[in-house]
C-alpha positions as a Markdown table, in Angstrom:
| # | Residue | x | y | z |
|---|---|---|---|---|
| 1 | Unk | 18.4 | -14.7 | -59.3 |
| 2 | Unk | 18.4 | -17.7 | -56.8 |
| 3 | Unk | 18.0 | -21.1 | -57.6 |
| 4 | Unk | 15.4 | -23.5 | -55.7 |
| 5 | Unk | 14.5 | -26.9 | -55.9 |
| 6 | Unk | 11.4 | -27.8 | -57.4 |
| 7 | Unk | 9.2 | -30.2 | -55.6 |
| 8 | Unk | 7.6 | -32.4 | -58.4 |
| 9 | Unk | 5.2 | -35.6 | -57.3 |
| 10 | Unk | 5.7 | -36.7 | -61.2 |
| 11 | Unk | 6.7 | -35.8 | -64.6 |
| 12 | Unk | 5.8 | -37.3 | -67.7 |
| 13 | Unk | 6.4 | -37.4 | -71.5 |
| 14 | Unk | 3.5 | -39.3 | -73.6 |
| 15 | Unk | 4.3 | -39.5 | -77.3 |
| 16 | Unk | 1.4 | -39.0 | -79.7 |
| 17 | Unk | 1.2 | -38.3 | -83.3 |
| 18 | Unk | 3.0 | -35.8 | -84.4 |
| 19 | Unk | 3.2 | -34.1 | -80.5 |
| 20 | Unk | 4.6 | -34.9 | -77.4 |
| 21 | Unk | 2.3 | -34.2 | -74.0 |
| 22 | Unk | 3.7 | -33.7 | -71.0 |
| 23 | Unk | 1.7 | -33.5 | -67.5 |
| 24 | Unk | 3.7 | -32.9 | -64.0 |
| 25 | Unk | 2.2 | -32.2 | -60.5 |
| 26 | Unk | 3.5 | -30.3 | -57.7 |
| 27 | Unk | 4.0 | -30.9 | -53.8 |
| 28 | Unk | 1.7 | -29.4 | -51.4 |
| 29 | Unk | 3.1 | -26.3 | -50.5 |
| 30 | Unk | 5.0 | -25.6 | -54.0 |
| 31 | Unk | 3.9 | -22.4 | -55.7 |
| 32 | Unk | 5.7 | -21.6 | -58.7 |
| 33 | Unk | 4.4 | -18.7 | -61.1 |
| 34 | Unk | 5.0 | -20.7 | -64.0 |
| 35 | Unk | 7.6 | -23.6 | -65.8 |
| 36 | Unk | 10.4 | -23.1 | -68.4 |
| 37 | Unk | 9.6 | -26.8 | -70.9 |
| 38 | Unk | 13.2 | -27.8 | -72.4 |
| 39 | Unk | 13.7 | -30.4 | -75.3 |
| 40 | Unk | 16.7 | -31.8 | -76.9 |
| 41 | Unk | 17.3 | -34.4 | -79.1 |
| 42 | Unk | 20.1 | -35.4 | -77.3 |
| 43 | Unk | 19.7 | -37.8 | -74.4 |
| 44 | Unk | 21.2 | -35.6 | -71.2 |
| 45 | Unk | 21.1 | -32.3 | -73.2 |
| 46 | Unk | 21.9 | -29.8 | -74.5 |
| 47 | Unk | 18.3 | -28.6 | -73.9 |
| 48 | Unk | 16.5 | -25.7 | -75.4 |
| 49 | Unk | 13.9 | -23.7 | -73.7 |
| 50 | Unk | 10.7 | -23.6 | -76.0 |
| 51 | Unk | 8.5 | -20.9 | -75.9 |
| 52 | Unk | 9.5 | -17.3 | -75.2 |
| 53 | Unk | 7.9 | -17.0 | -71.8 |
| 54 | Unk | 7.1 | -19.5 | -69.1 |
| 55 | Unk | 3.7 | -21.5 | -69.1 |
| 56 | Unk | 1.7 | -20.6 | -66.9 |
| 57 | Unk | -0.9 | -24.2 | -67.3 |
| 58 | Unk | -0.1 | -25.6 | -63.7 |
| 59 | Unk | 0.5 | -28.9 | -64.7 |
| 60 | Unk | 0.4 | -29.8 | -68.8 |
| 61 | Unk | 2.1 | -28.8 | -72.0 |
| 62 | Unk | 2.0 | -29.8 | -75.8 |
| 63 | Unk | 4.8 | -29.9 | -77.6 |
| 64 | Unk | 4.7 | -29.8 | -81.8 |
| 65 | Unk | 8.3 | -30.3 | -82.2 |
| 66 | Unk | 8.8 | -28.7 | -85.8 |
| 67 | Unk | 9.3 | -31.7 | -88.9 |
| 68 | Unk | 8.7 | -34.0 | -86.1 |
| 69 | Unk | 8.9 | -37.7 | -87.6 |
| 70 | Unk | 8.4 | -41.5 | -86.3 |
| 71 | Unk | 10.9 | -42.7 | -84.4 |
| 72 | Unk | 12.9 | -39.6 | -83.1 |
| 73 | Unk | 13.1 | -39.6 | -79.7 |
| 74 | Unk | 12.9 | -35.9 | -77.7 |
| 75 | Unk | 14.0 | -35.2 | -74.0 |
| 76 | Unk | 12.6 | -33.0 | -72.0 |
| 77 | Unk | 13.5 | -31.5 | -68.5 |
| 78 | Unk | 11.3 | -28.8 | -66.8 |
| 79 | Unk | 12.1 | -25.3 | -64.2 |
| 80 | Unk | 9.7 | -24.0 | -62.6 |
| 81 | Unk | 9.4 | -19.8 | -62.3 |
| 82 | Unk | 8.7 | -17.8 | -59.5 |
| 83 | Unk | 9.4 | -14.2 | -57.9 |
| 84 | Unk | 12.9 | -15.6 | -56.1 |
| 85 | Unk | 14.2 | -17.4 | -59.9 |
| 86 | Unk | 14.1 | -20.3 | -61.8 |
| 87 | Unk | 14.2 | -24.3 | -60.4 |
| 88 | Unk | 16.8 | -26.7 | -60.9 |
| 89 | Unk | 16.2 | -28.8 | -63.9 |
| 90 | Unk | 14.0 | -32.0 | -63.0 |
| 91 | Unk | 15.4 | -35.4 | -63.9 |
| 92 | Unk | 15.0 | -35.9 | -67.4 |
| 93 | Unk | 11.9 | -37.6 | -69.3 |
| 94 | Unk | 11.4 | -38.5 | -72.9 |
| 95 | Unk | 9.4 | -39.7 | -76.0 |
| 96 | Unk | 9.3 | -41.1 | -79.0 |
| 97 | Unk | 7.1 | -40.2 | -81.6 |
| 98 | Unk | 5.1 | -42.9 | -83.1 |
């Protein structure tokens, strides 16, 4: 597998209750086939991938971290999927549940 560089205009994390949202968006031209979501608890990682196959919602996914209480904070760094491999890792974003 080869590595590319995914193109991202933006990447978000919004805490809500009990969930975190996130929302990206792609430069023109990009054309992934879907995104790996990571989350750690840890600021700068160790991530885990969640889900067992890539989402294929172009630009939004709901995380319902499991026991997920106020205050902890979850980091999140996306890779986007296509015939040719898997992304880089974005820069990192996070949340903190209310």
């Amino acid at each position: 597998m080869t590595c590319f560089i995914l193109m991202l205009v933006a990447f978000a994390a919004v805490p809500v209750k009990h969930h975190v949202s996130l929302a990206w968006s792609v430069a023109p031209g990009g054309k992934p086939t879907g995104y790996n979501v990571y989350r750690s608890k840890i600021k700068g990682g160790p991530y885990s991938r969640i889900g067992a196959s890539p989402t294929t919602r172009n630009t939004f996914y709901n995380d319902y971290p499991l026991n997920a209480a106020s205050g902890q904070a979850y980091y999140y760094v996306l890779r986007a999927v296509n015939p040719k491999g898997l992304s880089k890792p974005t820069a990192e974003v996070s949340a903190t549940i209310p």
